[in-house]
MARMI-324868 format. One line per field, with one value per atom (N, C-alpha, C): residue number from 0; x, y, z. Coordinates in Angstrom, 3 decimals. Layout:
<pts>
i [NUM_...]
u [X_...]
v [Y_...]
w [Z_...]
</pts>
This chain:
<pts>
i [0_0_0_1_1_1_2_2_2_3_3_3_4_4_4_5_5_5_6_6_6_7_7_7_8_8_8_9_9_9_10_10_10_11_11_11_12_12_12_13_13_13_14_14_14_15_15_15_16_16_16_17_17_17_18_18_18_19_19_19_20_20_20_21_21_21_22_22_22_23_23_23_24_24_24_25_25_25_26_26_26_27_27_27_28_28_28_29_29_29_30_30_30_31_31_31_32_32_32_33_33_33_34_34_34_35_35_35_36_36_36_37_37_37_38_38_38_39_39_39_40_40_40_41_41_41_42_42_42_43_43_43_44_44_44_45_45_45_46_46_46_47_47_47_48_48_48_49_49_49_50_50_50_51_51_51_52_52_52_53_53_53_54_54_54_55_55_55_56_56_56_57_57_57_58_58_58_59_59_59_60_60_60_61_61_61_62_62_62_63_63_63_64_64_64_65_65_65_66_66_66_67_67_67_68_68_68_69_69_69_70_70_70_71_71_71_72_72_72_73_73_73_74_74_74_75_75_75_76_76_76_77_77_77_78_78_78_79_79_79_80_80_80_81_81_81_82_82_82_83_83_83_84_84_84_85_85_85_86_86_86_87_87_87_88_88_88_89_89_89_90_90_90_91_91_91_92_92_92_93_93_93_94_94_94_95_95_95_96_96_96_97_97_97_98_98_98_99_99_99]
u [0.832_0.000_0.888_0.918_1.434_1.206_1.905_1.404_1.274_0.519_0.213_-1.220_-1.277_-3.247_-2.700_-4.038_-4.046_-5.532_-5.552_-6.952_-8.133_-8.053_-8.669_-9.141_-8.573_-8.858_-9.685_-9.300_-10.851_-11.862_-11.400_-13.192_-13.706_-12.985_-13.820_-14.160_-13.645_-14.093_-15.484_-15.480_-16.396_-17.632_-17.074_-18.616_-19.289_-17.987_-18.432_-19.385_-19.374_-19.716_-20.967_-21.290_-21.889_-23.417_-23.100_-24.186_-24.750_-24.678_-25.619_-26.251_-25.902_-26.600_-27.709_-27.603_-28.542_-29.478_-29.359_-29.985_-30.443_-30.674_-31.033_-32.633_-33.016_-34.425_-35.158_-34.423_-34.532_-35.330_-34.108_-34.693_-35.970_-35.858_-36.998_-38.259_-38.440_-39.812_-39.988_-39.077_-39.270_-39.614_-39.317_-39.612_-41.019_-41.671_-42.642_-43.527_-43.411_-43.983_-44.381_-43.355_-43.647_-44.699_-44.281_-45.060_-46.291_-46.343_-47.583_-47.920_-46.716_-46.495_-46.729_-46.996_-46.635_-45.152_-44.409_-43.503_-42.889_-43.734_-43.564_-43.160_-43.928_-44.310_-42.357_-42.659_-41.094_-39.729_-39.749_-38.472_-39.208_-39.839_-39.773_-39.637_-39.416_-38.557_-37.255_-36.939_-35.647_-35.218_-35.421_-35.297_-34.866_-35.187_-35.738_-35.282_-35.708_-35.519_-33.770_-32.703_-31.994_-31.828_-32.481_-32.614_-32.937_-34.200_-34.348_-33.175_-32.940_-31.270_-30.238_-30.368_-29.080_-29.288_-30.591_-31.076_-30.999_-31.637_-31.892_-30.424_-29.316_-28.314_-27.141_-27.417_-26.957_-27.442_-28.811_-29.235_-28.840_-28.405_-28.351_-26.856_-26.299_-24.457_-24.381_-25.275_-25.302_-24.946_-26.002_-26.023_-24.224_-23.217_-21.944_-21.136_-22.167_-21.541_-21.730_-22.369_-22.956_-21.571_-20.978_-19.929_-18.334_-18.428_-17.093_-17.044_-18.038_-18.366_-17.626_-18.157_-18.215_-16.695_-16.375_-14.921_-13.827_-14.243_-13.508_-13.518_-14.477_-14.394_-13.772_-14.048_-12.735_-11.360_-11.293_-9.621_-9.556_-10.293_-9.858_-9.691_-8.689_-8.863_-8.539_-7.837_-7.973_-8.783_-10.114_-11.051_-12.057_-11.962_-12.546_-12.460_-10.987_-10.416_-11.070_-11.359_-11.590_-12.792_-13.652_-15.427_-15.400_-14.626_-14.526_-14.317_-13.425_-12.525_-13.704_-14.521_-15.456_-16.969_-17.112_-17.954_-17.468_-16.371_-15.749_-15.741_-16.088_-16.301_-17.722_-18.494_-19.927_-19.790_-18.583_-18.814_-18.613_-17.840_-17.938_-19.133_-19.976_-21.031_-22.208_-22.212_-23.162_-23.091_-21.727_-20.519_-21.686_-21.285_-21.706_-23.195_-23.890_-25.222_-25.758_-25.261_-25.930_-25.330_-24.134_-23.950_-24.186_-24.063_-23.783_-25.625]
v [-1.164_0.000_1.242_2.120_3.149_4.389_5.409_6.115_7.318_8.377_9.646_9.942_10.819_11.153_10.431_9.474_8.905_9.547_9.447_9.344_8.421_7.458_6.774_7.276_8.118_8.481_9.756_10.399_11.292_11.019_10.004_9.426_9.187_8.210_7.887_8.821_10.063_11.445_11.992_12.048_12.352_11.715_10.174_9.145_9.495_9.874_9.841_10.634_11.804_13.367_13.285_12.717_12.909_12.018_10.597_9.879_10.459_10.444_11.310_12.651_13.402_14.358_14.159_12.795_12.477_11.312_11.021_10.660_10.561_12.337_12.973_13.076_13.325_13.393_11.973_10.711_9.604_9.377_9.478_9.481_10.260_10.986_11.818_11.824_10.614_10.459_9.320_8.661_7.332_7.452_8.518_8.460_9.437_9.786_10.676_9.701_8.309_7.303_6.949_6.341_5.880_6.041_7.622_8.510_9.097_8.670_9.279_10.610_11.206_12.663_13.177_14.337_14.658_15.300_15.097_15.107_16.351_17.225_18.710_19.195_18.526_19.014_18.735_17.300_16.888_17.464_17.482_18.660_19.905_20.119_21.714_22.000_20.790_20.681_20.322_19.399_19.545_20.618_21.380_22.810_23.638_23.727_24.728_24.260_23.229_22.360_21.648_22.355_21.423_19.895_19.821_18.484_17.486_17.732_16.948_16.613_18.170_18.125_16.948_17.297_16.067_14.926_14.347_13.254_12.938_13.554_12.980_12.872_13.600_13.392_12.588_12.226_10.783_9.565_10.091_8.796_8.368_9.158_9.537_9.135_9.134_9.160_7.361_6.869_5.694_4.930_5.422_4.995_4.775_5.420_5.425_3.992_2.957_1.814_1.009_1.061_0.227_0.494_1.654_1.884_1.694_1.647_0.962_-0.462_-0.805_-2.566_-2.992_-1.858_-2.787_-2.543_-1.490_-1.087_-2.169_-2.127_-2.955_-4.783_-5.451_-6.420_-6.298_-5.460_-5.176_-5.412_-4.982_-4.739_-3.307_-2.579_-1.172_-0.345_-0.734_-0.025_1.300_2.252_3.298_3.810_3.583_4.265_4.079_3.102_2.785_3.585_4.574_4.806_6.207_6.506_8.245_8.409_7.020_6.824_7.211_6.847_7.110_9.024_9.283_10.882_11.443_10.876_11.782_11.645_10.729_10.648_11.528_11.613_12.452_13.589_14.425_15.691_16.303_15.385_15.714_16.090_15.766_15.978_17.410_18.265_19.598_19.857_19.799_20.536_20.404_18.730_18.349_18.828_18.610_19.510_20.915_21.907_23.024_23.320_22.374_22.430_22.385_21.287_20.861_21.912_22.724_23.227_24.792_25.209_26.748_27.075]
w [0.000_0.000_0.000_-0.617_-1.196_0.232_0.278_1.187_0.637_1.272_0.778_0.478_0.077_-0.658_-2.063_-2.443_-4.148_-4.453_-5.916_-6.337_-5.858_-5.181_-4.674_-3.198_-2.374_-1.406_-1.570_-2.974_-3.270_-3.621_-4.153_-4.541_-3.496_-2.517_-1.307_-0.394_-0.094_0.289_-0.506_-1.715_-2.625_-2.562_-2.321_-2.177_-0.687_0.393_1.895_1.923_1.506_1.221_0.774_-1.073_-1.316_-1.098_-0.418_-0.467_0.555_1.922_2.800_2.340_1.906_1.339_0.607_-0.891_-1.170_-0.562_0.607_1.371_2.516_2.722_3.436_3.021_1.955_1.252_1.420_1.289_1.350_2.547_3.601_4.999_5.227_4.830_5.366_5.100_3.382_2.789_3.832_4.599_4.655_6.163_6.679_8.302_8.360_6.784_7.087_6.911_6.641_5.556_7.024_7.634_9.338_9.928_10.291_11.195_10.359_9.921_9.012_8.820_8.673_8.563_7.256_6.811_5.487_5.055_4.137_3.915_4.185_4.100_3.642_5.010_6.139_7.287_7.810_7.690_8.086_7.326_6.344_5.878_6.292_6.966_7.299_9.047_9.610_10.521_10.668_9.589_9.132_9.272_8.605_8.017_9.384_10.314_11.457_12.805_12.914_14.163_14.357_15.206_14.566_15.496_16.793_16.947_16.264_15.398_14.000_12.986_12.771_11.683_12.492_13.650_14.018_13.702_13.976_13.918_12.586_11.542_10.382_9.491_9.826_9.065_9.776_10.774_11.528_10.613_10.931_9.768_8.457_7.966_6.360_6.133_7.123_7.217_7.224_8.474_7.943_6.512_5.661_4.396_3.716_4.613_3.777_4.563_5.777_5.641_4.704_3.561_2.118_1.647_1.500_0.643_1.140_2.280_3.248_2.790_3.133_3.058_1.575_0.740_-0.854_-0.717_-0.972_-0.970_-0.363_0.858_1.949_1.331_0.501_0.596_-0.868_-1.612_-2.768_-2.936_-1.573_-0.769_-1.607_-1.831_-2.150_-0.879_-0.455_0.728_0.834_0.027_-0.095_-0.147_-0.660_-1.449_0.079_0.580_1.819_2.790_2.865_3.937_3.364_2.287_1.777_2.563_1.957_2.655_4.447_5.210_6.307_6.521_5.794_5.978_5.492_4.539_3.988_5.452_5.587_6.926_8.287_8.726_9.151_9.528_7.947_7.494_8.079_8.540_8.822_10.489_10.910_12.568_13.310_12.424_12.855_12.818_11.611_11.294_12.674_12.461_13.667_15.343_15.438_16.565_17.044_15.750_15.581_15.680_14.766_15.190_16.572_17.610_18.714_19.776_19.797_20.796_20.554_19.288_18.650_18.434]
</pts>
Protein backbone atom coordinates (compact mmCIF):
# COMPACT_ATOMS: atom_id res chain seq x y z
CA UNK A 1 0.00 0.00 0.00
CA UNK A 2 1.43 3.15 -1.20
CA UNK A 3 1.40 6.12 1.19
CA UNK A 4 0.21 9.65 0.78
CA UNK A 5 -3.25 11.15 -0.66
CA UNK A 6 -4.05 8.90 -4.15
CA UNK A 7 -6.95 9.34 -6.34
CA UNK A 8 -8.67 6.77 -4.67
CA UNK A 9 -8.86 8.48 -1.41
CA UNK A 10 -10.85 11.29 -3.27
CA UNK A 11 -13.19 9.43 -4.54
CA UNK A 12 -13.82 7.89 -1.31
CA UNK A 13 -14.09 11.45 0.29
CA UNK A 14 -16.40 12.35 -2.62
CA UNK A 15 -18.62 9.15 -2.18
CA UNK A 16 -18.43 9.84 1.90
CA UNK A 17 -19.72 13.37 1.22
CA UNK A 18 -21.89 12.91 -1.32
CA UNK A 19 -24.19 9.88 -0.47
CA UNK A 20 -25.62 11.31 2.80
CA UNK A 21 -26.60 14.36 1.34
CA UNK A 22 -28.54 12.48 -1.17
CA UNK A 23 -29.99 10.66 1.37
CA UNK A 24 -31.03 12.97 3.44
CA UNK A 25 -34.43 13.39 1.25
CA UNK A 26 -34.53 9.60 1.35
CA UNK A 27 -34.69 9.48 5.00
CA UNK A 28 -37.00 11.82 5.37
CA UNK A 29 -39.81 10.46 2.79
CA UNK A 30 -39.27 7.33 4.66
CA UNK A 31 -39.61 8.46 8.30
CA UNK A 32 -42.64 10.68 7.09
CA UNK A 33 -43.98 7.30 5.56
CA UNK A 34 -43.65 5.88 9.34
CA UNK A 35 -45.06 8.51 11.20
CA UNK A 36 -47.58 9.28 9.01
CA UNK A 37 -46.49 12.66 8.56
CA UNK A 38 -46.63 14.66 5.49
CA UNK A 39 -43.50 15.11 3.91
CA UNK A 40 -43.56 18.71 3.64
CA UNK A 41 -44.31 19.01 7.29
CA UNK A 42 -41.09 16.89 8.09
CA UNK A 43 -38.47 18.66 5.88
CA UNK A 44 -39.77 21.71 7.30
CA UNK A 45 -38.56 20.68 10.52
CA UNK A 46 -35.65 19.55 9.13
CA UNK A 47 -35.30 22.81 8.02
CA UNK A 48 -35.74 24.73 11.46
CA UNK A 49 -35.52 22.36 14.16
CA UNK A 50 -31.99 21.42 14.57
CA UNK A 51 -32.61 18.48 16.95
CA UNK A 52 -34.35 16.95 14.00
CA UNK A 53 -31.27 18.12 11.68
CA UNK A 54 -29.08 16.07 14.02
CA UNK A 55 -31.08 13.25 13.92
CA UNK A 56 -31.89 12.98 10.38
CA UNK A 57 -28.31 13.39 9.06
CA UNK A 58 -26.96 10.78 11.53
CA UNK A 59 -29.24 8.80 9.77
CA UNK A 60 -28.35 9.54 6.36
CA UNK A 61 -24.46 9.16 7.22
CA UNK A 62 -25.30 5.69 7.94
CA UNK A 63 -26.02 4.99 4.40
CA UNK A 64 -21.94 5.42 3.78
CA UNK A 65 -21.54 1.81 5.64
CA UNK A 66 -22.96 0.23 2.12
CA UNK A 67 -19.93 1.88 0.64
CA UNK A 68 -17.09 0.96 3.25
CA UNK A 69 -18.37 -2.57 3.06
CA UNK A 70 -18.22 -2.79 -0.85
CA UNK A 71 -14.92 -1.09 -0.97
CA UNK A 72 -13.51 -2.96 1.95
CA UNK A 73 -14.39 -6.42 0.60
CA UNK A 74 -12.73 -5.18 -2.77
CA UNK A 75 -9.62 -4.74 -0.77
CA UNK A 76 -9.86 -1.17 -2.15
CA UNK A 77 -8.86 -0.02 0.73
CA UNK A 78 -7.97 3.30 -0.10
CA UNK A 79 -11.05 4.26 -1.45
CA UNK A 80 -12.55 2.78 1.82
CA UNK A 81 -10.42 4.81 3.94
CA UNK A 82 -11.59 8.24 1.78
CA UNK A 83 -15.43 6.82 2.66
CA UNK A 84 -14.53 7.11 6.31
CA UNK A 85 -12.52 10.88 5.98
CA UNK A 86 -15.46 11.78 3.99
CA UNK A 87 -17.95 10.65 6.93
CA UNK A 88 -15.75 12.45 9.15
CA UNK A 89 -16.30 15.69 7.49
CA UNK A 90 -19.93 15.71 8.82
CA UNK A 91 -18.81 15.98 12.57
CA UNK A 92 -17.94 19.60 12.86
CA UNK A 93 -21.03 20.54 11.29
CA UNK A 94 -23.16 18.35 13.67
CA UNK A 95 -20.52 19.51 16.57
CA UNK A 96 -21.71 23.02 15.58
CA UNK A 97 -25.22 22.43 15.19
CA UNK A 98 -25.93 20.86 18.71
CA UNK A 99 -23.95 23.23 20.80
CA UNK A 100 -23.78 26.75 18.65
Amino acid sequence: MRKGWTKDHTKGVLIGVITPLLFIPIVIFVLSWIQNYDFSRLWREFDVITKYRIKIITLSIISNLFWFYFFLNRERYNVARGVIIGTLFFAPYILYIKFF
